[in-house]
N, C-alpha and C positions, 0 to 999 in steps of 0.2 A: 267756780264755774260761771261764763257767764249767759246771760237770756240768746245769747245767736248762735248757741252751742246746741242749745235743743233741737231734736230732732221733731219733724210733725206727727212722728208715730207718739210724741210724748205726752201729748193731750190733745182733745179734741178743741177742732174748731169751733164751737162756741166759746170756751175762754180765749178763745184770742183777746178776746175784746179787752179783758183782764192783762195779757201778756202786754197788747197794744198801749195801757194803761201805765207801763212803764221803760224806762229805752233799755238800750240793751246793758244791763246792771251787773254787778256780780251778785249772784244771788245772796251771800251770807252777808254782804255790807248794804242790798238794799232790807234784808231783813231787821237788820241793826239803824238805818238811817228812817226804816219806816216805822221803829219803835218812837223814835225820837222825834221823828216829826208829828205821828200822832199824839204825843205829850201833848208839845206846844199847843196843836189842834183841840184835842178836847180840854185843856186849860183855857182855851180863849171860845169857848162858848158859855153864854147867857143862861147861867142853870135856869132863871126860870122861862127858857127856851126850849127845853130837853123834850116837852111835852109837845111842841109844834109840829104842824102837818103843813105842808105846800096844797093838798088839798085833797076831797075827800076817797077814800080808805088807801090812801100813803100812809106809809109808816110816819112816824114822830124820829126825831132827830136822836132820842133817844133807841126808840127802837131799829136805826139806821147802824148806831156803833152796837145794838146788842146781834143786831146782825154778823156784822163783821165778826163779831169773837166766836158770836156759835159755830160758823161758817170756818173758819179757822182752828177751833176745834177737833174739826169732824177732818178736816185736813188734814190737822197733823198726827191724828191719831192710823190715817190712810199712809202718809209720808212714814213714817213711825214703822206700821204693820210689812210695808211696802222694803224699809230699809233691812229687813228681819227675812226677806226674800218669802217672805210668807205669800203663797198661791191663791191661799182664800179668795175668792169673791166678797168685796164687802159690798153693802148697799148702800141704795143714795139716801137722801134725806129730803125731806117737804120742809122747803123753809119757812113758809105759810103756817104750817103748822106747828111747827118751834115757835112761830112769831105768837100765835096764838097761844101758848103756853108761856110767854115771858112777860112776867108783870113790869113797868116799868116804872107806874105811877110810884114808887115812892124811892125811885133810886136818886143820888146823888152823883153829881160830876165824880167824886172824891169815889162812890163805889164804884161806879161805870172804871173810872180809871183804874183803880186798884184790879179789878177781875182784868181787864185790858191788857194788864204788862202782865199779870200772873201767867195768861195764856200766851203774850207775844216771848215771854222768857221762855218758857219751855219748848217754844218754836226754835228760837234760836240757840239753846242748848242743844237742842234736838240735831238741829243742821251743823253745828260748832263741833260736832264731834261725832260727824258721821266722815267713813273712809269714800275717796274720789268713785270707788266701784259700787261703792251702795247708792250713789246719786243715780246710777245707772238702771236701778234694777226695777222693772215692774210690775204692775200688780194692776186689779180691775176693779174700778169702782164705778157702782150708777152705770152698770154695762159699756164703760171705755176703757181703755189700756192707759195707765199715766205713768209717767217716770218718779221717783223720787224729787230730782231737782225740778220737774215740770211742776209737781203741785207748790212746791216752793216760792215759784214766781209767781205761782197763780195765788198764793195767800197774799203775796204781796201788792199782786196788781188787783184784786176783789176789794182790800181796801184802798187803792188808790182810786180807783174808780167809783167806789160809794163814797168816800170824803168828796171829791170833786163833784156829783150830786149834789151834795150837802153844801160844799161851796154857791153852786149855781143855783141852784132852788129854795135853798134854805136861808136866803142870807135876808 
């Protein structure tokens, strides 16, 4: 499927910016190409950069990618419940308040990345072998209606959009 195929009912307008953040992709080869570009990406930062702030109470470059994975998480576990045509209402999440519970002071590039692909894999299993009508089906999270394939894009474009942060602020 690709990102010009979603409909607006499929997530709200404040991820656009996220959608915006990528062109119109297929979603299972940008989820595969955005594994692989993030390798490169966090192989080419300065571990003892991990700890840096552009300035005061910004997150640390480190807490930037523990973002990304939490936030991906909570995603695919929404994409996941969502492909199961499950009705449930889930809840949102306070990222602030994850941030504040994620120590990061003694991680390494080498762990950051290892949890990284642990969570990007089972994304892409997740999508790899979901049927065309369950990309369709929705569900409600954080009080909006999303599609399957919508939070897809949007995991993808959430980290496109905070590495390109990370590019322009952090470098």
């Amino acid at each position: 499927m690709k990102k010009s195929e979603l409909k607006p009912i499929e997530y709200k307008e404040f991820y656009a910016t996220y959608l915006n953040a990528i062109g119109d992709v297929n979603l299972f080869t940008e989820l595969v190409d955005g594994k692989n570009w993030m390798i490169q990406f966090i192989n080419s930062l300065d571990e003892s950069k991990l700890g840096y702030s552009y300035g005061e109470g910004k997150w640390t470059i480190a807490e930037v990618i523990m973002h990304i994975i939490d936030t991906e998480r909570v995603f695919q576990y929404r994409a996941f419940s969502f492909s199961k045509n499950d009705k449930s209402a889930l809840p949102g999440f306070d990222q602030d308040e994850y941030m504040a519970n994620t120590d990061v002071s003694n991680r390494t590039k080498e762990s950051i990345l290892e949890e990284y692909l642990s969570v990007r894999e089972a994304s892409i299993s997740l999508y790899k072998n979901l049927q065309n009508t369950q990309l369709n089906y929705t569900g409600t999270a954080s009080g909006i209606r999303w599609s399957v394939a919508g939070i897809g894009f949007v995991i993808s474009g959430h980290q496109k959009h905070h590495c390109t942060i990370l590019q322009e602020r952090y470098s």
